[in-house]
N, C-alpha and C positions, 0 to 999 in steps of 0.2 A: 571353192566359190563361196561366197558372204551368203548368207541368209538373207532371204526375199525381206525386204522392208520396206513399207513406205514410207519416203520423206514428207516429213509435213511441215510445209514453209508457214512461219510468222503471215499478215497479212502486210506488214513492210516490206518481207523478201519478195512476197510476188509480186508486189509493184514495181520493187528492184526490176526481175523478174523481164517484166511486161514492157518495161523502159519508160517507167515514169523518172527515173533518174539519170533518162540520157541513154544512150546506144550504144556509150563503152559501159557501162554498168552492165547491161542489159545482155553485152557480149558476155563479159567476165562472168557474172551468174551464171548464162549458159553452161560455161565449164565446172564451175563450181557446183552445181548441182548435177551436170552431167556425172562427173566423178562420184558426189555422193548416191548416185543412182546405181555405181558401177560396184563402189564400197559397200552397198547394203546400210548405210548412213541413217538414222532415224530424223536425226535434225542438224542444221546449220547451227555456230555458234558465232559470235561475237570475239575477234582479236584485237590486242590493243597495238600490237607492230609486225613488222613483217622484215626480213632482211633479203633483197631481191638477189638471185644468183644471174638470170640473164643477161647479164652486163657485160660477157662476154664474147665476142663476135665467133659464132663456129657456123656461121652461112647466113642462107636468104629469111629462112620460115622467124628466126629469132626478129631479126632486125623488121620484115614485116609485120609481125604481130604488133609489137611496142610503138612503131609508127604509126600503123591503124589506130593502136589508141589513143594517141595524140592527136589523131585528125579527127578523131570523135568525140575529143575534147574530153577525155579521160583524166582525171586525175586519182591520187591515192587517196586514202581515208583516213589510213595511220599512218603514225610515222612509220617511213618505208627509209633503209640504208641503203646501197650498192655495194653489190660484192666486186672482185678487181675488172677492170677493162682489159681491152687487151697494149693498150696503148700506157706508156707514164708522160701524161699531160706535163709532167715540171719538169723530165728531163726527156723530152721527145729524141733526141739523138742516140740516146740507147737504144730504142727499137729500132730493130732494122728488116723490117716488114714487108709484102708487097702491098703494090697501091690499092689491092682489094681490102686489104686487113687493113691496113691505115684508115681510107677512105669511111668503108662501112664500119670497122670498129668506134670511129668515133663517133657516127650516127650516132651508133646502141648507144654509148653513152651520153648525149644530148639530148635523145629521147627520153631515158631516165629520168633524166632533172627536167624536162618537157611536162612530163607525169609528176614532178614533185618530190622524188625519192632526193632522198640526202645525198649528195655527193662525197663521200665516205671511200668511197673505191679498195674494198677492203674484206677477205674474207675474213676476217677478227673484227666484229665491229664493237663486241665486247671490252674493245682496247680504249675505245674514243668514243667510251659512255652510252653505248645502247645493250643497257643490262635490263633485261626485264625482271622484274619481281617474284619472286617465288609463289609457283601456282598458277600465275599469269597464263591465260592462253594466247599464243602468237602464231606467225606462220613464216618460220624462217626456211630458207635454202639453202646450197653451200656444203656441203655433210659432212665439215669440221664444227662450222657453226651449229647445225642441227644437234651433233653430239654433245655440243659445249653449255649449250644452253638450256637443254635437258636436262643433263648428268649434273654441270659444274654449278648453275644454276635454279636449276629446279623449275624454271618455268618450263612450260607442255607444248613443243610443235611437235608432226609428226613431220612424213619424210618431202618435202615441197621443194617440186626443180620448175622447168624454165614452163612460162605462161600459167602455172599452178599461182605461179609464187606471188606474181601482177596480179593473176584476176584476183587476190585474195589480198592484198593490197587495196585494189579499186573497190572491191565491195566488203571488203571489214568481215569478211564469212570466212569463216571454214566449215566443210562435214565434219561432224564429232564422229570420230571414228581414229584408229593407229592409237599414238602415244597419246593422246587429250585422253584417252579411258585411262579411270586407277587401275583395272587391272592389269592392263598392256604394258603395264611398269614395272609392274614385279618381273624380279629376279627368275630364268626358268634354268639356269646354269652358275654355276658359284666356281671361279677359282680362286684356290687357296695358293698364297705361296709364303706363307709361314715357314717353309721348312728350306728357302732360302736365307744366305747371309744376307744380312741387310745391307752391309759397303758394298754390294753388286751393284744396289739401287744408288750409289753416291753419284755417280755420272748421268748425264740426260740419253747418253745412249741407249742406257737401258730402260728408259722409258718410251722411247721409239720401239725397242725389242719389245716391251710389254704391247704394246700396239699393235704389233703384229699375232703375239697370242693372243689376245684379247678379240681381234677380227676374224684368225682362222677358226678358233674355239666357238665362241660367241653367232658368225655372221651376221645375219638379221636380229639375231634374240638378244636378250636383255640379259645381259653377266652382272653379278656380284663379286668384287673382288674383295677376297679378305688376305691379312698379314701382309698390306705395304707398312712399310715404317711410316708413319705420321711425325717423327721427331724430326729438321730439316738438317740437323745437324748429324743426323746419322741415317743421312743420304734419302730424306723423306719426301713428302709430296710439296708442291710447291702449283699456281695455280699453271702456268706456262708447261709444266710437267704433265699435268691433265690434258692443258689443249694439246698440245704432241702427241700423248698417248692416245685422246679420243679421234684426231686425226688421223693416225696412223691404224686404228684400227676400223674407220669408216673406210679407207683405202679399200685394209686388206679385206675386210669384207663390208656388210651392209649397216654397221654398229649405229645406230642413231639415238641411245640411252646405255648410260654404263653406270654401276652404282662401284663407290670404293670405300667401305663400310667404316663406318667412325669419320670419315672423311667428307662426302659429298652428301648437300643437305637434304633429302630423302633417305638415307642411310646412316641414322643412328647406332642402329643394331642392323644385324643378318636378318634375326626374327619379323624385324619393321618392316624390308620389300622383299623379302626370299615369297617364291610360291610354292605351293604345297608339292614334292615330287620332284624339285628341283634337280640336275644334276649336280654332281661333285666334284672337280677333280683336281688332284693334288699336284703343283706345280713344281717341275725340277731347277737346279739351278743349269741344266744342257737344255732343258727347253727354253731356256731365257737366251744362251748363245746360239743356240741352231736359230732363235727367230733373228738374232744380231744377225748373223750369216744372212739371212734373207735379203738383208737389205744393203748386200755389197755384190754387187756383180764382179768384181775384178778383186786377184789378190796380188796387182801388181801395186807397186809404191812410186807407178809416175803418177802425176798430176800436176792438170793443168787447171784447173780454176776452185772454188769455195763457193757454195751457196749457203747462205743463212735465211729463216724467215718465212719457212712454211710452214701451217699457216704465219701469216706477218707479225715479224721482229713486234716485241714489247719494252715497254721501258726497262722491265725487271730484265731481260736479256741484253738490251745495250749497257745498261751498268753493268753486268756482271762480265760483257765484252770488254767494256774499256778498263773493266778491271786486270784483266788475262793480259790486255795491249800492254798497261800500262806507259812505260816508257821505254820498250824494249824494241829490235831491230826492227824495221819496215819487213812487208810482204816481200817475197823476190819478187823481183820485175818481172816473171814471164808468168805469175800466177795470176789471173784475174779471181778477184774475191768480192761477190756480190752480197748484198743483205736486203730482201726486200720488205717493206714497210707501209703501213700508211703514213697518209701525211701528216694526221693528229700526231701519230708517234715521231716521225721524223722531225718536226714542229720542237716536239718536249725534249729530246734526246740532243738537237742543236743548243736549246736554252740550257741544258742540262751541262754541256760538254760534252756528253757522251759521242755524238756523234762526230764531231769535231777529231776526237782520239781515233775514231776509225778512219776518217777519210786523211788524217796524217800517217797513218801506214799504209795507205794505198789502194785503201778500199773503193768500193763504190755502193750509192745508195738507189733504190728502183723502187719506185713508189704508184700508186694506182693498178698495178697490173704484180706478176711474179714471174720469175726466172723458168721454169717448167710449162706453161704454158704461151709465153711471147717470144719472140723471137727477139734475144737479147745476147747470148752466148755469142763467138766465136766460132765458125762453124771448123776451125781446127782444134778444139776443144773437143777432149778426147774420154778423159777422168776427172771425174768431179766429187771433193768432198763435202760432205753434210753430215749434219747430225737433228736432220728432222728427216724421220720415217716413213711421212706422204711425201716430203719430194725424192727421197730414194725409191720408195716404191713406184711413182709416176714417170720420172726423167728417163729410166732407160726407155720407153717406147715413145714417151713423146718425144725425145732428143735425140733416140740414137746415141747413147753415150753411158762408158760406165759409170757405177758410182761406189763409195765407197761412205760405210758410216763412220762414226767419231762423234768425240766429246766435241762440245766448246771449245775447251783447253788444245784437243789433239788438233781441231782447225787450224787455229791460229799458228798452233805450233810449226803443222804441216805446211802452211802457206809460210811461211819463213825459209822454213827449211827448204821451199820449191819440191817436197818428196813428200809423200805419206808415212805420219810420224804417228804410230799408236802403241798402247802401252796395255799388253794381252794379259799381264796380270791383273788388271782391273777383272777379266772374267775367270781368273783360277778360282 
């Protein structure tokens, strides 16, 4: 339980407060300082954005909150993004939803931009330019983005889900309290994996695997990782490398700050965010495969579809896709192969050609929403490959379906091939 503390509001906040700024302000405070009364919070602080995760229709209480605020003539204070819908407004006929999800999913999202938030649809907003500053305090949602913008970033939200993330939007507050403290940053757990080969780390799978130790190890707390290769040529970090690892290891446990020392910019050194008493522990090259294992349920080689794109495809990942395509055979016909995206990215990736190369093998692209939460698969869709971590970790329960992980390269390979095609020397 937090130590007894009084909050002591500015003489702004209590007007907020009292509804001198309106009766959705007035609502949103309430919770805002509710929380910080719950947190032990000394004072409210000032954010400069906010990235909304309610965007997503999972019932009645969501959708009526965000309405109430609109009808109380709410708006946002910062700039506010959206995370995905559950709908893809630019290709509507990929979902195949009922008229409860159709209907009310697109409320929520109407409501959104009702309130002002960016029409972004996107849990990577990092992709299409909402980077905060280093230090910045914000109050993101979403817990790929929370971990991204933290770690990869260095600007400070702690862990903000559905009606936290609006009221804190509407009134520009957060309790200081979680990740906004220096100290809450520090490192209370260090894994070392120095004493793997570094061509292990050459493939993105193993950056999924790292995700998974990094969330079973880690959970809630705050891990330093030291001896990833930094070189990218000798299978090193890469920024899409972080967001999948910080994804996958928000999954697998509660990860909302991860430091990768020499790497991400709070960690110059161990010494700079380690805390005094820290644990240690030294990582195998079989605990980097047993966490790959984790995230395959099946070790058969049928398959029926591909997903790419969780969190959502970046430009660095379509280039380095339409690089694999190149000019080689289409998908078999009976593999459906999805990639999901924002529209910023899908936008650059057509100007680009990139995406052009994909949808001439057979692809297809899903935008505003993602393949693991809507209702877009085939419901004879049985086996499904990927090579991001959060959607392996998520899809068997949200879909009923196996999955199996892989590189890039083994996707593409495998959707050709119509079978699962992986190459296990990669983990000898």
């Amino acid at each position: 339980m937090p130590s007894q503390v009084n909050l002591v509001l500015t003489t702004e906040e209590q007007a907020m407060l009292a509804g001198a700024n309106g009766p959705a302000v007035a609502m949103c405070m309430r919770i805002i300082v509710g929380v910080a009364n719950a947190n032990g919070a000394e004072k409210l602080i000032e954010i400069e954005s906010a990235h909304a995760d309610g965007t997503l229709y999972h019932g009645e209480a969501g959708l009526d909150f965000t309405e109430k605020l609109v009808a109380l003539g709410g708006k946002v204070k910062v700039r506010t993004t959206t995370n995905v819908g559950s709908l893809d407004l630019l290709h509507p006929d990929l979902v195949h939803g009922d008229k409860t999800l159709m209907e009310h999913g697109r409320r929520l999202m109407d409501a959104h931009i009702a309130l002002g938030c960016e029409p972004t649809w996107s849990c990577a907003p990092y992709q299409a330019g909402h980077r905060p500053a280093f230090g910045t305090h914000v109050a993101w949602a979403e817990s790929n983005a929370i971990a991204f913008v933290n770690s990869v970033l260095g600007a400070r939200s702690d862990r903000y889900g559905d009606f936290l993330d609006l009221s804190a939007a509407v009134t520009g507050r957060v309790p200081f309290g979680g990740l906004h403290h220096d100290a809450a940053r520090k490192a209370v757990l260090v894994l070392d994996f120095s004493q793997i080969d570094s061509k292990m780390f050459a493939e993105d799978a193993a950056w999924a695997a790292l995700g998974v130790i990094l969330g079973n190890r880690a959970g809630t707390r705050v891990a330093a990782m030291v001896g990833l290769p930094g070189d990218l040529s000798d299978g090193g970090v890469t920024e899409d490398r972080l967001k999948g690892m910080g994804a996958t290891g928000a999954s697998a446990g509660g990860v909302g700050l991860f430091h990768v020392v020499g790497i991400t910019p709070e960690a110059p050194t161990l010494e700079a965010i380690v805390a005094p008493s820290a644990e240690y522990v030294v990582m195998t090259a079989e605990d980097v495969r047993q966490a790959r294992d984790q995230l395959s349920t099946t070790a058969s080689d049928k398959l029926d579809a591909v997903s790419l794109g969780t969190p959502h495809f970046s430009i660095a990942e379509f280039r380095a896709l339409a690089e694999v395509i190149g000019d080689g055979p289409k998908f078999a016909e009976y593999i459906d192969f999805y990639i999901s995206t924002s529209r910023d990215v899908m936008s650059r990736a057509k100007d680009l050609g990139y995406l052009d190369i994909f949808l001439a093998a057979g692809g297809r692209v899903l935008t505003d929403t993602c393949t693991y939460v809507t209702p877009v698969m085939s419901t004879n869709v049985k086996n499904v490959m990927t090579n991001s971590g959060k959607w392996a970790w998520y899809a068997p329960g949200n879909l009923g379906i196996d999955t199996v992980l892989g590189s890039l390269s083994e996707c593409v390979a495998s959707a050709r091939a119509g079978r699962v095609v992986r190459d296990e020397s990669l983990w000898s």
